[in-house]
N, C-alpha and C positions, 0 to 999 in steps of 0.2 A: 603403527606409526602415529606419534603424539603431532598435534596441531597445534602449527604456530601463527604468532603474527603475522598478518599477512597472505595468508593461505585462502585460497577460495575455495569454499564446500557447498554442498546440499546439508541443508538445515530443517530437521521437521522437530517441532515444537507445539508444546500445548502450555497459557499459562493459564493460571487460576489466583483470584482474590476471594480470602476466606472462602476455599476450598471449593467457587464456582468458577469455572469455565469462564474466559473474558476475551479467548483469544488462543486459536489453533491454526496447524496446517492438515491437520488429520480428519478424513472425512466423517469418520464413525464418532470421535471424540465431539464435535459440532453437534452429529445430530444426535447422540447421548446426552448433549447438555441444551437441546430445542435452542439453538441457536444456527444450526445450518445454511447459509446459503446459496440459493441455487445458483444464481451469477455469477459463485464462486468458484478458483479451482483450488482445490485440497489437492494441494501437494506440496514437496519441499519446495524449498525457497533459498536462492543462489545469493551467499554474503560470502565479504570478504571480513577475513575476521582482524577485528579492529580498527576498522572505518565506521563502527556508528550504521551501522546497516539494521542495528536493531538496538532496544536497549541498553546502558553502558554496563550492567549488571549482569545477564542476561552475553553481552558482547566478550563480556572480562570472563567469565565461565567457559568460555570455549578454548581457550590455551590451554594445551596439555592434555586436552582429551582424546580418546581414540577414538575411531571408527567404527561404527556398527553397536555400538551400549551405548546403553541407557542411564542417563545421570538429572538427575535432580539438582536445582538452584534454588536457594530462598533470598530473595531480592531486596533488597532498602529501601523507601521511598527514593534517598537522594540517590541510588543509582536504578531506580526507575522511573517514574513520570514525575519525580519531584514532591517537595513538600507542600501541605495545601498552602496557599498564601493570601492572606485576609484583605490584601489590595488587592486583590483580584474578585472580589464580591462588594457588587456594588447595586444603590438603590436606581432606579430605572422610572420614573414617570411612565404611568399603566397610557396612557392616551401617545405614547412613542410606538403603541403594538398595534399590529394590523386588528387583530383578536383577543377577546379580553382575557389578559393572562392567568394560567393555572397552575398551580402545584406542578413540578414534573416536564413542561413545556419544555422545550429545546431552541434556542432560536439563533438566529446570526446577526449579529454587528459588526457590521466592514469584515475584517479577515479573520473574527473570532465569532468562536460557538459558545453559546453560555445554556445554564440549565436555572429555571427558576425555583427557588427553595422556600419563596414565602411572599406571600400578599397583603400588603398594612395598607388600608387603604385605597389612596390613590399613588402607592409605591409600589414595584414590585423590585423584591432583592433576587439579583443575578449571580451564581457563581459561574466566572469564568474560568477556574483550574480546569483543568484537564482530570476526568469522570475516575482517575485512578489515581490523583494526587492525593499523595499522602499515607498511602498505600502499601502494605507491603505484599508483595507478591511471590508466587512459586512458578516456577517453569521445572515441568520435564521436557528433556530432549536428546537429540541424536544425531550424531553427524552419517550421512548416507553417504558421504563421500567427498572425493578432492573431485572437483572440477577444472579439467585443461584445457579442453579445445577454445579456442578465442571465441567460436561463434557461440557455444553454451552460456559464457561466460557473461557476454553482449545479452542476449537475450534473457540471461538472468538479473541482469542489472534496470533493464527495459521493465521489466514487468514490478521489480521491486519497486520503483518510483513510478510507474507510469500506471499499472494494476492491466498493462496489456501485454501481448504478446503478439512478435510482428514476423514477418516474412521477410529473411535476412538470407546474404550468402558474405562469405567472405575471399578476398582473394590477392594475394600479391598487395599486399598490405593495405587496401581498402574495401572498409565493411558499407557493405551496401543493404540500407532498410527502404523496402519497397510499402509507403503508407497507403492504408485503407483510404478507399474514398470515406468524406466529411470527417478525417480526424483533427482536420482544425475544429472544429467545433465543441469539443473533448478540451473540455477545461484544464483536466487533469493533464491530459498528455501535452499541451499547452505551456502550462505553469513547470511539468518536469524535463521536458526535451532539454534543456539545458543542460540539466543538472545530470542528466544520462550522459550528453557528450561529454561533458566534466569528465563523468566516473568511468568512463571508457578509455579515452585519451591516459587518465591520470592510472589506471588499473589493468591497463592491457596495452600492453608496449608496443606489442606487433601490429595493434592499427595503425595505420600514419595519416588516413584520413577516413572521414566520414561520407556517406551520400547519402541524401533524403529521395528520393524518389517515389514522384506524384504522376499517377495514370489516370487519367480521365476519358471513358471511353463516349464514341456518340450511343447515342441514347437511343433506342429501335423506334421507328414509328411504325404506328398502327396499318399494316397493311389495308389496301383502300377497300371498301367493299362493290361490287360491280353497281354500277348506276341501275336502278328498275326500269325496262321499258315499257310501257303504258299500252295493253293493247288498245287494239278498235272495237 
């Protein structure tokens, strides 16, 4: 059965720039390329195809594919991370840094990441593209399958914007996520919970509503230890 628009799958993918690894779901493929992380989980990844769930290159390659092979994409810049763009590289006064800046540094200004490519001075030039602009890229990949159940679906969506996975049930058309203690504190989950009930509501008909649900339980105290009596 060929994939269409629309369609929600398991997606496991490996890509690569000039022929290195920059980006898997595949566990062996990570630690072949000494990029593995342990935090991480290596496994497919729940998109619907043609939301922008991953690259539009990469997104536009999945129509018409089957199930279970293996296909290769070779990617464009402008239908992957974009063109490099020389407004985006910009000089930096070195006394703006906590530490004096280096070749290679990585840093952050308000809600962008830039990397430093060069020190004149008392200037330091920043590029802010994105470390694959300009780029062109390959992806192999494979579809593992259609995804139905509403709760897989929820939970794949969760994790693709949020980078977590929750303790959900569904029922009589309201999906109930029971949060971890301290996930306010989870920038990430923070900044995406939105954008999760967006993609739920707008991608999964059969919910009609959402619950956040927060447990907080009392906390044990230390059982007492018996007073010492003092003899005579």
């Amino acid at each position: 059965m060929a994939i269409n628009e629309g369609d929600i799958i398991r997606l496991n993918y490996t890509g690569r720039v000039e022929g290195e690894i920059f980006d898997t779901t595949i566990g062996t493929d990570a630690e072949e390329a000494g990029i593995k992380n342990p935090q991480k989980d290596y496994e497919a990844i729940v998109v619907r195809v043609g939301s922008n769930h991953v690259i539009p290159g990469l997104d536009e390659a999945l129509v018409g594919k089957e199930i279970g092979q293996q296909y290769e994409v070779e990617v464009p810049e402008e239908k992957g991370f974009g063109p490099h763009d020389m407004k985006l590289v910009e000089s930096v006064n070195t006394n703006q840094f906590r530490e004096k800046p280096k070749f290679g540094m990585r840093i952050q200004s308000g809600d962008r990441e830039g990397v430093v490519v060069n020190v004149l001075g008392k200037k330091a030039v920043v590029d802010f593209n994105h470390p694959l602009a300009g780029k062109t890229l390959t992806y192999t990949f494979t579809i593992e399958g259609m995804v139905e159940a509403v709760e897989e679906k929820a939970q794949g969506f969760i994790k693709l914007f949020s980078g977590r996975k929750m303790d959900l049930s569904f029922a009589e058309g309201t999906l109930t996520l029971n949060l971890p203690a301290g996930i306010n504190y989870d920038k990430r989950w923070v900044m995406a919970r939105g954008i999760v009930v967006h993609q739920i509501f707008e991608y999964i008909p059969e919910v009609k509503d959402i619950v956040f649900v927060e447990t907080f339980k009392r906390p044990e105290m230390p059982a007492e230890e018996p007073a010492e009596v003092k003899e005579e």
